[in-house]
KOLZA-66292 format. One record per residue (C-alpha): z negated, y, x negated. Coordinates in steps of 0.25 Angstrom, whole numbers, plus 2048, in hexadecimal, padded with zeros to 3 digits. Layout:
N
+-----+-----+-----+
|  zz |  yy |  xx |
+-----+-----+-----+
|   Z |   Y |   X |
...
+-----+-----+-----+
END
This chain:
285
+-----+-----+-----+
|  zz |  yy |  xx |
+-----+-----+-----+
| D90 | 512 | 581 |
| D95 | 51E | 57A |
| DA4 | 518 | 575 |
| DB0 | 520 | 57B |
| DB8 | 519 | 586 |
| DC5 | 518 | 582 |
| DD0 | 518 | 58E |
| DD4 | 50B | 58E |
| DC5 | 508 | 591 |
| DC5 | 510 | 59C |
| DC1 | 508 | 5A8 |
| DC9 | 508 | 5B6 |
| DC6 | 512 | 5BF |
| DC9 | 516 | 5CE |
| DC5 | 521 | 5D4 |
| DC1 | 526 | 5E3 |
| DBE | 533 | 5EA |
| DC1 | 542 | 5E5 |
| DB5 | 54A | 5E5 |
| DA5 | 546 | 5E5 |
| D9D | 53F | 5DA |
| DA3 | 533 | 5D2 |
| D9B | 525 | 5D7 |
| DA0 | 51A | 5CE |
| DA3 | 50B | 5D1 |
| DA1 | 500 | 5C6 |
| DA6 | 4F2 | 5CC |
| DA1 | 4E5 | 5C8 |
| DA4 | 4D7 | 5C1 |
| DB3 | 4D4 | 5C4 |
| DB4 | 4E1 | 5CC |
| DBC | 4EF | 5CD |
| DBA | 4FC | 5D0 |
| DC3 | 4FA | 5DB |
| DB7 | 4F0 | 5E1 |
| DB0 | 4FF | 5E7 |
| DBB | 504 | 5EC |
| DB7 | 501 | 5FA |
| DA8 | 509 | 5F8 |
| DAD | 513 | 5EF |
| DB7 | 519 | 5F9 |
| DAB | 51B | 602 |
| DA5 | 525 | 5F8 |
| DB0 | 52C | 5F5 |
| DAE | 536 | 602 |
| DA5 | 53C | 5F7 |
| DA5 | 537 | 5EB |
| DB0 | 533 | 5DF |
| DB0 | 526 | 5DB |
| DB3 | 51D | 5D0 |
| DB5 | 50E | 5D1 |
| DB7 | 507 | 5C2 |
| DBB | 4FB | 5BB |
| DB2 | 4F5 | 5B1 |
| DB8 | 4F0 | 5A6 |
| DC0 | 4E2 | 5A6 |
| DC1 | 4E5 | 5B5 |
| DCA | 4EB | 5BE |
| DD5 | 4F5 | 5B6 |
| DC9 | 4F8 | 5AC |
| DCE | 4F3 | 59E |
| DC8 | 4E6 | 598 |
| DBF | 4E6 | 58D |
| DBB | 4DC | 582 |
| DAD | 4DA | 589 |
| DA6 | 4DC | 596 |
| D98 | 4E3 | 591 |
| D90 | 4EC | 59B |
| D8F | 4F9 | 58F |
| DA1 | 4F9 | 58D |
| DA1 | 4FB | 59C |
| D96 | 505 | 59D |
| D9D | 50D | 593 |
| DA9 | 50D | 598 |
| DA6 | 510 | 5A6 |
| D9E | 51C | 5A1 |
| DAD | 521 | 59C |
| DB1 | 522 | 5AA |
| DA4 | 528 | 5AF |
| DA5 | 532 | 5A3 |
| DB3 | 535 | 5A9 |
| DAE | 538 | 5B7 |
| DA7 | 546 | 5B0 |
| D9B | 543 | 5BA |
| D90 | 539 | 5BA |
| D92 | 52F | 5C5 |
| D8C | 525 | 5CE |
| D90 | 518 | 5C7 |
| D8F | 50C | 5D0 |
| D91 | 4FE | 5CC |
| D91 | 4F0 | 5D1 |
| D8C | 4E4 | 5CA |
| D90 | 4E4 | 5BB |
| D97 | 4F1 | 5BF |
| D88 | 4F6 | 5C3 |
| D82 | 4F0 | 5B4 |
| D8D | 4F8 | 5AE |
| D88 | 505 | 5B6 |
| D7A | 502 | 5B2 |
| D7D | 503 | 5A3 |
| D85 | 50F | 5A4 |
| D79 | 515 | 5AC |
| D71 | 512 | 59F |
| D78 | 514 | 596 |
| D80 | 523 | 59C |
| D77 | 525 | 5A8 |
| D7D | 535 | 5A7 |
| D8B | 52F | 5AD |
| D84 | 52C | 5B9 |
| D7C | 533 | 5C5 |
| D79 | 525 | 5CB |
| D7B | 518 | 5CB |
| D7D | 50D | 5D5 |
| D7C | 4FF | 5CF |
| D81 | 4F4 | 5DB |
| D7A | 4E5 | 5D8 |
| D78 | 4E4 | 5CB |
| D6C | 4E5 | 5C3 |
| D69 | 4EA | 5B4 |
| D66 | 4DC | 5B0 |
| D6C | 4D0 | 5A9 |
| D70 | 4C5 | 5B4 |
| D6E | 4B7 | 5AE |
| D7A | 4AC | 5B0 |
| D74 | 4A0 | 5B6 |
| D69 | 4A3 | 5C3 |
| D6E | 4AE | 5C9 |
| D64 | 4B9 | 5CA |
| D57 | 4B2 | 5CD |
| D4E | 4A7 | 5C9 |
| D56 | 49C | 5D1 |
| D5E | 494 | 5C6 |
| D66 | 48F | 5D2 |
| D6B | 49E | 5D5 |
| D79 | 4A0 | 5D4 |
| D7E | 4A5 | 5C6 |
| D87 | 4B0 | 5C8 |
| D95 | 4AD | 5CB |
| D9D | 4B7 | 5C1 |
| D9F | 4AC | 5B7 |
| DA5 | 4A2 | 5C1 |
| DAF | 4AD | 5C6 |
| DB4 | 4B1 | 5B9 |
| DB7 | 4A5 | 5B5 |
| DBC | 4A1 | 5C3 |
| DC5 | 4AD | 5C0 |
| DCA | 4AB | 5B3 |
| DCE | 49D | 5B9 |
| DD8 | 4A2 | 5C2 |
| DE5 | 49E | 5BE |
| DEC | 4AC | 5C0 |
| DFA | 4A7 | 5BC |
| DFC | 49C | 5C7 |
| DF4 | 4A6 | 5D1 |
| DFC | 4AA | 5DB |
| DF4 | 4B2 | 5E5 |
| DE5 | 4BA | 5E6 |
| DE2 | 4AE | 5F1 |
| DE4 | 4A3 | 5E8 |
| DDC | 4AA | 5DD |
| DD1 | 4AC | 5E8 |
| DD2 | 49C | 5EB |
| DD0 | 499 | 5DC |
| DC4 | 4A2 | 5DB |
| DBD | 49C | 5E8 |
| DB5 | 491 | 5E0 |
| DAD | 49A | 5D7 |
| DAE | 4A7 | 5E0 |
| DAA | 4A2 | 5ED |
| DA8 | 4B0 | 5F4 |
| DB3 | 4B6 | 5F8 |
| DB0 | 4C4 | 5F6 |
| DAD | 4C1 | 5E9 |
| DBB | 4BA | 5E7 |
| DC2 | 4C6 | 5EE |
| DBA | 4D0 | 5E4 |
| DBE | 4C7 | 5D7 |
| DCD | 4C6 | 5DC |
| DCF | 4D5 | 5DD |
| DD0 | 4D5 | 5CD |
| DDA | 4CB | 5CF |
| DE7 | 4D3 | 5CD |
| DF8 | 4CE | 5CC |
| DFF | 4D5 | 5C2 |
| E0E | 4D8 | 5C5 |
| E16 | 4DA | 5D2 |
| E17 | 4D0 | 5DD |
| E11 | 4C2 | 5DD |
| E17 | 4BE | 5CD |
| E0C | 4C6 | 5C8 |
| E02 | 4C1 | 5C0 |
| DF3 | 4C1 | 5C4 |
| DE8 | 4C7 | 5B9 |
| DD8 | 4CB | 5BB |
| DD4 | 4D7 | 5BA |
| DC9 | 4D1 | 5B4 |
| DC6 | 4CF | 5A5 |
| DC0 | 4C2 | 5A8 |
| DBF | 4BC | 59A |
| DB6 | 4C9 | 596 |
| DAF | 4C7 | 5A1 |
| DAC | 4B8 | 5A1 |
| DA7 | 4BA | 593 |
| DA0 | 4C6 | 596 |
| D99 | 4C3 | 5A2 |
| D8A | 4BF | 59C |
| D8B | 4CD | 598 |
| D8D | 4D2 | 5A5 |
| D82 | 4CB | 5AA |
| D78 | 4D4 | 5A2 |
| D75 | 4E2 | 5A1 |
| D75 | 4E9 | 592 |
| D68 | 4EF | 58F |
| D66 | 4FE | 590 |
| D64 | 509 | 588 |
| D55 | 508 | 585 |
| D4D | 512 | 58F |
| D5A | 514 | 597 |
| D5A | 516 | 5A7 |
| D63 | 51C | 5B0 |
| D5A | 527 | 5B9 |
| D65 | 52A | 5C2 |
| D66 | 524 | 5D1 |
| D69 | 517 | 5D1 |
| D6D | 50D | 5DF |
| D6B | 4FE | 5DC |
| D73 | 4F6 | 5E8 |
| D70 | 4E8 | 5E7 |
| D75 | 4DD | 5F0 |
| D6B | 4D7 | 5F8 |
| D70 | 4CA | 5F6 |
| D74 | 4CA | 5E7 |
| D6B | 4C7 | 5DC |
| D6F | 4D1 | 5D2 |
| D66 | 4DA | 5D6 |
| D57 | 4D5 | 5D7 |
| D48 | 4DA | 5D8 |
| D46 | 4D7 | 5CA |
| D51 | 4E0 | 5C6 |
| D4C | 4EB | 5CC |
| D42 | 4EF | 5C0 |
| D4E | 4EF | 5B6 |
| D55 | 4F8 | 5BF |
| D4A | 501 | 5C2 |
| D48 | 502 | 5B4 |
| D56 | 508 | 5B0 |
| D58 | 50D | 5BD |
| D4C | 513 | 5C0 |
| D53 | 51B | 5CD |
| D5B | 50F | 5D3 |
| D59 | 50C | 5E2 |
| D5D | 4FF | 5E7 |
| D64 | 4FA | 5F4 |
| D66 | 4ED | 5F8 |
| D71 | 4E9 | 5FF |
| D6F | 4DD | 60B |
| D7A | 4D3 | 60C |
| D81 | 4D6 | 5FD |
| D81 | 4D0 | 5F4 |
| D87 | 4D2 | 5E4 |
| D93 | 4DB | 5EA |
| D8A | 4E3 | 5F3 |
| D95 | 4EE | 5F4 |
| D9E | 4E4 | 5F9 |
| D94 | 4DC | 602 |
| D8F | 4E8 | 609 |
| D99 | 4F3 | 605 |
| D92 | 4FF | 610 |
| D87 | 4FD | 60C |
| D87 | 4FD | 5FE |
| D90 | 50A | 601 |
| D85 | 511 | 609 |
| D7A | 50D | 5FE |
| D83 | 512 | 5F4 |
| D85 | 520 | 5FE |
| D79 | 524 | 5FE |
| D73 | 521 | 5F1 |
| D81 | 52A | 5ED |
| D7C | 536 | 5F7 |
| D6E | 535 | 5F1 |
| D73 | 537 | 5E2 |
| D7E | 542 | 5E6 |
| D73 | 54A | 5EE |
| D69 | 54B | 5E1 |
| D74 | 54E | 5DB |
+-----+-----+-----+
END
């Protein structure tokens, strides 16, 4: 991770808040920085705040592949960019992403918060346990659900939440995947595009379903919050020596009533969790 970033690599980002340190947000799968919008406007009393879109997502620009070391590297050139090391906070495969930069350039950071996600590799068929019956994880159905959309007979954002139903039964999740749905052009004669490189994605998704190996002996020693959902399996007992191993300072909370999107499911308090483990980093400061 020591190529240049030129700027048309450079990722999307929004910022919050005028004075304080810099917290940084990395979204998920098929999210957008604009997904902690809501969160991050609560730290901003005190804190400046950077919400980012990963690449192939969002306004970030598309790229010929989806691998967890391109991202790392070009999020570091927007952490570079802030002049100060950050908290970095990231959700999902926006937390593995953060885990890799933490390896990899741990001085960008003072903390980290990793949000229901672990540093391991999820397999595609059982789900996360040694049920067989478990329910595989969904992404693949969605994509392809997605790309089967028909966006030129579409005529409105309900129909394409109809047509998504079958494979995407919550409607949270549906709402979630249709804000990167987006109509090009004035008026109702424009046309509808993802913002989503779904082909990339597609074929790159067994890659994001692992975790790259790191640099041998490498750890980050800085403070680190895990939030797991109590009622998702991305985050389990057996992960936790793996976590303590290259986090050896992390901290875990678990959220009742959450499950994968935990800041969404229970947004106070993954705010207050997220508070005070911000409180304790900027005291010892």
């Amino acid at each position: 991770m020591t190529e240049d970033v030129g700027a048309d690599e450079r990722l999307a980002v929004r910022t919050l808040g005028e004075a304080g340190p810099w917290v940084v947000f990395v979204h998920g799968l098929f999210g957008q920085g604009k997904n902690w919008t809501t969160i991050a406007k609560g730290l901003t009393d005190g804190h400046r705040v950077a919400l980012v879109d990963l690449p192939n997502h969002g306004h970030s620009p598309w790229t010929d592949r989806v691998d967890y070391l391109d991202m790392a590297e070009m999020l570091a050139a927007e952490l570079e960019s802030l002049g100060e090391p950050v908290t970095l906070v990231g959700h999902s495969m926006g937390g593995k992403v953060a885990m890799v930069l933490a390896l990899r350039r741990p001085e960008l950071l003072r903390a980290l918060v990793v949000v229901d996600v672990s540093p391991s590799e999820y397999p595609v068929r059982g789900g996360r346990t040694d049920d067989p019956d478990e329910e595989a994880s969904p992404f693949a159905e969605y994509i392809a659900a997605m790309r089967g959309l028909d966006l030129d007979s579409l005529e409105t954002r309900g129909q394409a939440d109809d047509a998504l139903r079958d494979a995407v039964p919550s409607r949270m999740v549906r709402s979630f995947l249709l804000q990167s749905l987006v109509r090009e052009g004035v008026g109702s004669g424009g046309g509808w595009r993802w913002r989503l490189n779904l082909e990339a994605l597609e074929r790159d998704l067994g890659e994001l379903r692992g975790f790259p190996e790191p640099p041998a002996g490498a750890t980050f020693g800085g403070p680190v919050l895990w939030i797991a959902g109590a009622d998702s399996t991305y985050v389990l007992p057996e992960d936790r020596p793996r976590m303590d191993a290259l986090f050896p300072t992390t901290r875990l909370v678990t959220v009742k009533n959450a499950g994968h999107w935990v800041h969404s499911e229970q947004p106070e308090v993954f705010t207050e969790a997220l508070r005070r483990f911000l409180d304790g980093v900027e005291k010892k400061s």
